[in-house]
N, C-alpha and C positions, 0 to 999 in steps of 0.2 A: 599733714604738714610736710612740704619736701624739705629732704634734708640735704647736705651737700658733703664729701668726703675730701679733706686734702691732698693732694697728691702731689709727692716731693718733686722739688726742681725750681726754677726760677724763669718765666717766658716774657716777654713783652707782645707778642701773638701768638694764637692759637685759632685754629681752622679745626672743625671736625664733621667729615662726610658722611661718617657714619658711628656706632657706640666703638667698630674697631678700625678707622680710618681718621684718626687722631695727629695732629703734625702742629710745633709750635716753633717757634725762632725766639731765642734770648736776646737780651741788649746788645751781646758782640755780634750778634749775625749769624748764631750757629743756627745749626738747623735738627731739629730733631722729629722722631716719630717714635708713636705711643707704641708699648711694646705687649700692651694688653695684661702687664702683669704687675700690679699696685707697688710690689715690691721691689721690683727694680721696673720705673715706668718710661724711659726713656733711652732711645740708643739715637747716635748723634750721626747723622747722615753728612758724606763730605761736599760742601758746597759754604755759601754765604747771602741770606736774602736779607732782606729786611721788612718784608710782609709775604705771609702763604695765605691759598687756600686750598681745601680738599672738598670733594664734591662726591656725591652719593654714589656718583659710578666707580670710585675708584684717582681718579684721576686726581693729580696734584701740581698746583702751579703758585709762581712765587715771583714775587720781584725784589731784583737787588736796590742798594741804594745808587745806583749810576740810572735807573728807570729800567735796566734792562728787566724781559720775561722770560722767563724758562717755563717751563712741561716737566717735570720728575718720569725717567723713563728708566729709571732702575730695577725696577722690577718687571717690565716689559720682556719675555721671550725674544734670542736672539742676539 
C-alpha cells in the first residue's frame, strides 16, 4: 500500500524532475526549491511565477502571471 509523508509549507504548484529537483510556487508567487531536508524543506528563490516546471535534466522553467517565460539559470557556472 503506498503511503504518502506531509511536508511543511503551503504551494499552489509543484514540478519535480527528479526525487531531488523539487520546485513549487505559493498563492503570492513566490518561488521555492526543495532543499532535500524534510526538516526544513524549502528555501525561497528571488523571483515571481505563477506556474514552474523542472525536468529530469536538471533544467527549470516558469511562467509569470503577465505570460512572460524564464529558464532558472542560477545555478549555471559563470
Amino acid at each position: 500500500m503506498a503511503e504518502w509523508k506531509q511536508i511543511g509549507g503551503a504551494l499552489v504548484r509543484i514540478s519535480a524532475g527528479s526525487r531531488t529537483n523539487v520546485w513549487g510556487v505559493n498563492a503570492g508567487g513566490n518561488i521555492y526549491r526543495y532543499t532535500n531536508n524534510d526538516a526544513s524543506p524549502w528555501v525561497q528563490i528571488p523571483g515571481g511565477l505563477a506556474d514552474i516546471g523542472a525536468a529530469a535534466d536538471g533544467t527549470v522553467w516558469g511562467v509569470n502571471s503577465a505570460g512572460n517565460i524564464y529558464r532558472y539559470t542560477g545555478d549555471l557556472p559563470g
